[in-house]
C-alpha positions as CSV (number, residue, x, y, z in Angstrom):
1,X,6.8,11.2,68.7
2,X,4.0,13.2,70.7
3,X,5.6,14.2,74.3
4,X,3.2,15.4,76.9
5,X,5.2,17.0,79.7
6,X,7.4,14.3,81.3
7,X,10.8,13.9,80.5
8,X,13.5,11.4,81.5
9,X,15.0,10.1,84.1
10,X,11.1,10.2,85.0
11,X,9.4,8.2,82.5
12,X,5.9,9.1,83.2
13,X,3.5,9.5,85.8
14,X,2.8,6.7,88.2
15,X,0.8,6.1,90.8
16,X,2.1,6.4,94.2
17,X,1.1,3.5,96.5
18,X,0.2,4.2,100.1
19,X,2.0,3.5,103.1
20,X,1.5,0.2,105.3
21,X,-1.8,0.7,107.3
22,X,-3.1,3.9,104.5
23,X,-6.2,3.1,102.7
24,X,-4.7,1.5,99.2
25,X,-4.6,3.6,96.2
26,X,-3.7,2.2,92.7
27,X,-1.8,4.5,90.4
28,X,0.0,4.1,87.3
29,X,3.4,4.6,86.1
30,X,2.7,6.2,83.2
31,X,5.8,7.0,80.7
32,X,3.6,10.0,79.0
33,X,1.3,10.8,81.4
34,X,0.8,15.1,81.7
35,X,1.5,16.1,85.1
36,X,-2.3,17.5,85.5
37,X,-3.4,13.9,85.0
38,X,-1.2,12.5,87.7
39,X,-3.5,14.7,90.0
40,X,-6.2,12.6,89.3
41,X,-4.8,9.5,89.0
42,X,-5.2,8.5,92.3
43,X,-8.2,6.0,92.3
44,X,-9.4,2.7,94.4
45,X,-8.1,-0.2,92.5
46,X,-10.7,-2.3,90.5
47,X,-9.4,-6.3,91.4
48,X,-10.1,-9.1,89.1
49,X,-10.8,-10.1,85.6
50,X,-13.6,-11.8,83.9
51,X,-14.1,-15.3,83.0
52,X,-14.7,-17.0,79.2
53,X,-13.8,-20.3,77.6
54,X,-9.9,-20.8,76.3
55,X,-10.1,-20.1,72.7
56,X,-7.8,-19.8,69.5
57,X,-5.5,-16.8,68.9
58,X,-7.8,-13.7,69.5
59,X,-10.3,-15.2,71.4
60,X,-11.6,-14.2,74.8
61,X,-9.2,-16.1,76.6
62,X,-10.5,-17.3,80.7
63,X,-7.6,-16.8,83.2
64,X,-8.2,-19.8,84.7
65,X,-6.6,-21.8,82.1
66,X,-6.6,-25.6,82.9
67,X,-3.8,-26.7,84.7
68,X,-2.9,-29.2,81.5
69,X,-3.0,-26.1,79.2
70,X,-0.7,-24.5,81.5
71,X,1.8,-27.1,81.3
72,X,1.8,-27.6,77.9
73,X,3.1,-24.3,76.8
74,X,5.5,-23.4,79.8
75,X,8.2,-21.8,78.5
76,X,11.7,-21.6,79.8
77,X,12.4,-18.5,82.6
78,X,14.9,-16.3,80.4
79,X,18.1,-14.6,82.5
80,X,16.6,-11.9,84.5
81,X,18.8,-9.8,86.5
82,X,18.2,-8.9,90.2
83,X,17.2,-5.8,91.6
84,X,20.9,-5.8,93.6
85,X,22.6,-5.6,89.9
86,X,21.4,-1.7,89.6
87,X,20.0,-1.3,93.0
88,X,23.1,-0.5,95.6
89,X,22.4,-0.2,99.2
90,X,22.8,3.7,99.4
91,X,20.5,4.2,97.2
92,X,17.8,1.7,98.4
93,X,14.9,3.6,100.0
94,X,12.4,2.0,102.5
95,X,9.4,0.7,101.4
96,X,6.1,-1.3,102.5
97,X,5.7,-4.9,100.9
98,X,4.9,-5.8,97.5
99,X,1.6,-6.3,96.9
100,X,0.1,-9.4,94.8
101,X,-2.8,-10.2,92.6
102,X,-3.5,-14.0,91.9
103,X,-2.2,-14.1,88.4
104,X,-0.5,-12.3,85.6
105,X,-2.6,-12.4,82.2
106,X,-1.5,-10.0,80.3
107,X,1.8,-7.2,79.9
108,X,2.1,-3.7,78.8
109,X,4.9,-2.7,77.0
110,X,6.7,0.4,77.6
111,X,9.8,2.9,76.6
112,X,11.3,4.9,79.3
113,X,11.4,8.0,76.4
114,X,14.9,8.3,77.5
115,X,18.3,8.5,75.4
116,X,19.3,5.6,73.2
117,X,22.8,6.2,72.7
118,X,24.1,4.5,76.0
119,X,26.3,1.8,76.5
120,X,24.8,-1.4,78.0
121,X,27.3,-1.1,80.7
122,X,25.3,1.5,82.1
123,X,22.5,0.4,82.2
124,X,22.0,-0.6,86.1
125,X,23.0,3.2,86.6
126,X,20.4,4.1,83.8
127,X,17.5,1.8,86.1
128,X,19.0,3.7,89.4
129,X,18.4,7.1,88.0
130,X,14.5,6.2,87.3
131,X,14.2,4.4,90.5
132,X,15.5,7.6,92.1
133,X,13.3,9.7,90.0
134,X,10.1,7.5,91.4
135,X,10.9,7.2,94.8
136,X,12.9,10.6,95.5
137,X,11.6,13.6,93.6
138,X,7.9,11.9,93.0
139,X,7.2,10.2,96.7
140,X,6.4,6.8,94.9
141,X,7.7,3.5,97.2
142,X,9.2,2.1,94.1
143,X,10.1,1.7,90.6
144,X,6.9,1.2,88.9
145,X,7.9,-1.5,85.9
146,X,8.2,-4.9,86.7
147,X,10.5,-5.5,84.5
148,X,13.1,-3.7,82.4
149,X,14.9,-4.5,79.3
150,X,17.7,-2.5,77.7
151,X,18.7,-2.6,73.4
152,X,21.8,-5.5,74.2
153,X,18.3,-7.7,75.2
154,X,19.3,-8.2,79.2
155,X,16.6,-8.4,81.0
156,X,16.8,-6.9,84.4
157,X,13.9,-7.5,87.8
158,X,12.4,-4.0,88.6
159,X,9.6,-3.8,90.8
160,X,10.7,-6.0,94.3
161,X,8.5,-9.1,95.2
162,X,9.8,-11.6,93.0
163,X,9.9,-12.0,89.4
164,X,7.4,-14.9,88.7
165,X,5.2,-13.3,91.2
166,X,2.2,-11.4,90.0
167,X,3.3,-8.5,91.5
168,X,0.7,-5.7,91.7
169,X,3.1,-2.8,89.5
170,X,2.5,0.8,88.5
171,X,2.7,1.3,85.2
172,X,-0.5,1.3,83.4
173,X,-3.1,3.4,84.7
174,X,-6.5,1.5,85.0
175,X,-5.5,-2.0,84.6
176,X,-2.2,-2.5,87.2
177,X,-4.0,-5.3,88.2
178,X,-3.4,-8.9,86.9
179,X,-0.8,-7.4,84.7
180,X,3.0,-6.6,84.3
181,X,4.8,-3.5,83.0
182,X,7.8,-4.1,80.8
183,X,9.7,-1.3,80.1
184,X,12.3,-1.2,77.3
185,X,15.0,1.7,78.2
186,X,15.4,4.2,75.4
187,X,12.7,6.3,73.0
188,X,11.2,4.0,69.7
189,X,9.2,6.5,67.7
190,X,8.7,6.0,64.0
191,X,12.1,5.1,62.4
192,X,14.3,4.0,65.4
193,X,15.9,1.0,65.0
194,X,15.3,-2.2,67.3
195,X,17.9,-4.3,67.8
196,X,17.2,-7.8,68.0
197,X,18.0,-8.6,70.8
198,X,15.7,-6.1,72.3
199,X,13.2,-8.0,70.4
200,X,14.2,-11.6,71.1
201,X,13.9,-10.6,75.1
202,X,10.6,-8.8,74.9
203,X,9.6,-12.6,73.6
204,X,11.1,-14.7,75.8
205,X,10.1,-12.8,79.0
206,X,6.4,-12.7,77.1
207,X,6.3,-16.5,76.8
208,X,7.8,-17.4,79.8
209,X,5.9,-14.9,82.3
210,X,2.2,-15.6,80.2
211,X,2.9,-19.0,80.2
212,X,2.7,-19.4,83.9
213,X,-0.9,-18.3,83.8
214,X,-1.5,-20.5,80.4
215,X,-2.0,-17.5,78.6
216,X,-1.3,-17.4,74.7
217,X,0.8,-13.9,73.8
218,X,-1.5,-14.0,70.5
219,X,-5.3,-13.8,72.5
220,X,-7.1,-11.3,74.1
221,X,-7.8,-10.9,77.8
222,X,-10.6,-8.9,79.5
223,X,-9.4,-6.8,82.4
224,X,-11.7,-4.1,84.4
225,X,-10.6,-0.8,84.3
226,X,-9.7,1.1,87.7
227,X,-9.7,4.5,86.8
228,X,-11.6,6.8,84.6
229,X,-8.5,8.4,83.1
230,X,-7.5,5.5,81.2
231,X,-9.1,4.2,77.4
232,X,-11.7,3.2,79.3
233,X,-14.3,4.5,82.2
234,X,-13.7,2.3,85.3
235,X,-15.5,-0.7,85.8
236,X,-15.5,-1.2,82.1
237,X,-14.9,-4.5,81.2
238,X,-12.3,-3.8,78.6
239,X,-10.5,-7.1,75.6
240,X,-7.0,-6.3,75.0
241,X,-4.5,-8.0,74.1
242,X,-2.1,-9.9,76.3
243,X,0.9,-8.5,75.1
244,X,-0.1,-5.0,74.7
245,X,1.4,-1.2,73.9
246,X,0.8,1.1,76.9
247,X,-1.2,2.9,74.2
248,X,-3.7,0.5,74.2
249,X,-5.0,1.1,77.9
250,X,-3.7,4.4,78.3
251,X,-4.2,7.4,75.8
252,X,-0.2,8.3,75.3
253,X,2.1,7.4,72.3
254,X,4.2,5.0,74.5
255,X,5.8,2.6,73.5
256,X,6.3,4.6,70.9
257,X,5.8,4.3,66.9
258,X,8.6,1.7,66.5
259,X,7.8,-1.1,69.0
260,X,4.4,-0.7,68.2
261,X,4.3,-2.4,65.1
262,X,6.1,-5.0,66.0
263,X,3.7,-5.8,68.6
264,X,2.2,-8.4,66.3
265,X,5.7,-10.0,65.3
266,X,6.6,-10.3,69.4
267,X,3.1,-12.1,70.3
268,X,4.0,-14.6,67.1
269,X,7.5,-15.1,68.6
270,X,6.4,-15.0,71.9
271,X,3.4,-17.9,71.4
272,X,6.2,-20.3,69.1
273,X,8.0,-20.2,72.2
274,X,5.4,-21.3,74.3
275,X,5.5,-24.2,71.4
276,X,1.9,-23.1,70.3
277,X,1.3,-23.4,66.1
């Protein structure tokens, strides 16, 4: 797998969010950003998402699906770990409020490019490391990923401001907004095995967490780009998919050759759970 210059416990370069009162700067956690790029990456946030009729699988997707749609493919809230699991009081930092947009419709999936021979056990201190990493040595307020997942399939809360919030998150850069970071702990480049129950909880937090917006894992969403440093010059209007690689808004190699192609199989699993055909 390609690196470009930023190695664990920091899995990329994310954008630092300004203090309470500061004019609001939206910046991306990004887990193969080079370091020059994080100089730049410090742009005015591009809000909202534009509007098209609910299709099938592929289709431009609105995000405001129907209320009726939305209830129809709810899918149960898998077991997500809170923050207090990994984060301990001595090594909680201060930080302003979460910030919020009105609605997830889409994820970007992650790896931390980190080691993958660690026992699950560790994981909270794995998360507390990377936290440390984002709020210590680069200044940011928090962890950037929403979410994490580690290769036993436990699902653990990372950004603060509640887990079926849409939590504003730093993770992709150019399209934070409307969107959630999930970040699977260890490096998947070409050959890697994933364990299923890695996969199986990529899904079930996909269905559950697009579901509360209506949205089917299997469509395309169009979401604006904020900053000029991603795929896409800001203010584009840009159709990705709703559960999408990092790769796809961000030039980088994350999540890495091995998750990748299972992208497909995850927004298949991801939709049956919704109970869509």
């Amino acid at each position: 797998m390609r690196r470009t210059g930023v190695r664990w416990p920091w899995p990329a370069a994310a954008a630092r969010r300004r203090p309470a009162g500061a004019k609001h700067a939206v910046v991306a956690l990004l887990c193969c950003l080079p370091v020059a790029a994080v100089v730049g990456a410090l742009a005015a946030g591009a809000r909202g998402i534009g509007h098209a009729p609910a299709g099938r699988p592929g289709d431009l997707l609105s995000a405001d699906a129907p209320q009726a749609a939305v209830a129809a493919h709810h899918a149960p809230r898998p077991r997500i770990l809170p923050r207090e699991v990994w984060l301990d009081a001595a090594s909680r930092r201060p930080q302003p409020p979460a910030r919020y947009d009105d609605k997830v419709v889409a994820l970007f999936l992650h790896h931390t490019d980190s080691p993958n021979d660690y026992a699950c056990s560790d994981t909270p201190a794995i998360i507390r490391r990377l936290y440390a990493g984002h709020t210590g040595a680069r200044h940011w307020d928090d962890i950037g990923y929403n979410f994490l997942v580690d290769r036993c399939g436990t699902i653990y809360e990372g950004r603060a401001g509640g887990v079926a919030s849409a939590v504003t998150g730093a993770h992709t850069q150019g399209f934070n907004h409307r969107t959630a970071g999930i970040a699977v702990i260890g490096t998947f480049s070409a050959g890697t095995p994933v364990p299923h129950a890695l996969t199986h909880a990529i899904a079930a937090l996909a269905a559950w967490k697009l579901g509360l917006a209506g949205i089917d894992p299997r469509a395309s969403v169009p979401l604006v780009s904020s900053n000029g440093l991603s795929r896409y010059p800001a203010g584009t209007t840009a159709l990705l998919p709703a559960l999408a690689g990092h790769r796809d808004g961000f030039p980088t190699d994350c999540p890495g050759a091995a998750l990748t192609v299972r992208l497909p199989a995850l927004r298949e699993a991801a939709a049956r759970l919704q109970g869509r055909t």
